[in-house]
N, C-alpha and C positions, 0 to 999 in steps of 0.2 A: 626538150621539155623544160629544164632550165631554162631557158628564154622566155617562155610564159609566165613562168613565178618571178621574175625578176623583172619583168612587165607590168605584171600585177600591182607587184608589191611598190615598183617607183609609180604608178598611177596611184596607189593607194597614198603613198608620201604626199603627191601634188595635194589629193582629194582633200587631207588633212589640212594642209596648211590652208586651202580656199576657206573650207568649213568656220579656219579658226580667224582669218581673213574678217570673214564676215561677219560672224560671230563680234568681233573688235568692231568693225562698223557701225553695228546693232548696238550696243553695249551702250551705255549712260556714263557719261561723263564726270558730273554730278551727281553724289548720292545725298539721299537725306540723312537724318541724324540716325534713325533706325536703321535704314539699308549699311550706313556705313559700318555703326555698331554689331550688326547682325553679320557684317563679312567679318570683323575682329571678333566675334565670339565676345564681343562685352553685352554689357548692360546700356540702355537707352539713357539712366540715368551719369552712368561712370562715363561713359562717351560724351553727354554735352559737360563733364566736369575737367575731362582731356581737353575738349574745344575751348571752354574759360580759360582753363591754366596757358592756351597756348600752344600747349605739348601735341595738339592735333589742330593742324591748319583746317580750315575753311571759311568759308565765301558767302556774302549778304547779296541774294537775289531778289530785289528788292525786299519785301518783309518776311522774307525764306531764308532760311539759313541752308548752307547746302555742306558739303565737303566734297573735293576735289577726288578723283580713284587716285590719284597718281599720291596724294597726301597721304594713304591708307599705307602703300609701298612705304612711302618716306618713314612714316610714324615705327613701322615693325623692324626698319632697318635700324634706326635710331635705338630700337629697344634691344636688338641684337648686338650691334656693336657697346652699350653700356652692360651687357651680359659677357660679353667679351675681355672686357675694358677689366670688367671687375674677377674673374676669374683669373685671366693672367696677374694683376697686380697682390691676389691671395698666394 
């Protein structure tokens, strides 16, 4: 009986990772100034003023502005380890 749930449960493992597989496939590269802000929980406005300052990369598709997913990663990593930064040195 054991054998069936342990069955199950590694096809269910595979199933997972296909789903997320694909999922990653499907997924956009480029997000717009909204899409990106709306994944950071900011404002439309506070996100293109992260894009000015720099503090948040992205990319001119021709007269598009876009941001990178992978910049989204970078930007909260950056804000974590200065959360860090400042913490330990308190």
């Amino acid at each position: 009986m054991n054998d069936h749930r342990e069955l199950f449960v590694t096809n269910a493992h595979e199933g997972d990772a296909q789903l997320q597989q694909a999922t990653n496939e499907l997924a956009p590269l480029l997000l717009t100034v909204e899409e990106a802000a709306a994944r950071l929980g900011l404002g439309r406005t506070f996100t293109f003023a992260l894009i000015g300052s720099g503090e948040l990369e992205s990319v001119a598709v021709g007269r598009l502005r876009r941001v990178p997913v992978e910049c989204l990663t970078e930007y909260v990593n950056r804000l974590r380890s200065a959360a860090h930064q400042h913490q330990t040195a308190a």
